[in-house]
C-alpha positions in Angstrom: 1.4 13.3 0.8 1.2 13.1 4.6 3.9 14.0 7.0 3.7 10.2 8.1 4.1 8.9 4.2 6.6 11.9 3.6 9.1 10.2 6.8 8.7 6.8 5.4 10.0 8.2 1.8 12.6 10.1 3.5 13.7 6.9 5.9 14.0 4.8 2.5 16.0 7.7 1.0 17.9 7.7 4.2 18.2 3.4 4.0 19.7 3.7 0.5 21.9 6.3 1.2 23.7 4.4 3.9 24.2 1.4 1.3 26.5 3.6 -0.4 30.5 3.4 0.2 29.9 6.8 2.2 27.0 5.7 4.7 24.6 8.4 5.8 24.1 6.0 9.0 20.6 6.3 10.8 20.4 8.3 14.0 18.5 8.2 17.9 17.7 11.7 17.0 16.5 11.4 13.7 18.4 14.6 12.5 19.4 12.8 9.4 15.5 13.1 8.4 15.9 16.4 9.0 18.6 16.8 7.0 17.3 15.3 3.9 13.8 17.2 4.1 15.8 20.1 3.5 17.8 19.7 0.1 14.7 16.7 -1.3 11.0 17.3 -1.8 8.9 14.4 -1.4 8.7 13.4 -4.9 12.9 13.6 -5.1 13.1 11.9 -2.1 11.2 8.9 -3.8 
């Protein structure tokens, strides 16, 4: 995957997350990406 495809599977990750009861709300600085790229792989992510 490319970095580019990688931030979109981790911003739909990130989108589903903040569905939950306990958001994981989207951020100016994107450090929730950040975040996420460290405990999911790509493939978890999707």
């Amino acid at each position: 995957m490319s970095a580019i495809n990688d931030d979109i599977v981790y911003r739909k990750l990130q989108r589903y997350l903040d569905s939950l009861p306990v958001d994981y709300p989207e951020t100016e600085s994107g450090v929730e990406i950040k975040i996420l790229k460290h405990f999911f792989t790509p493939q978890e992510a999707e």
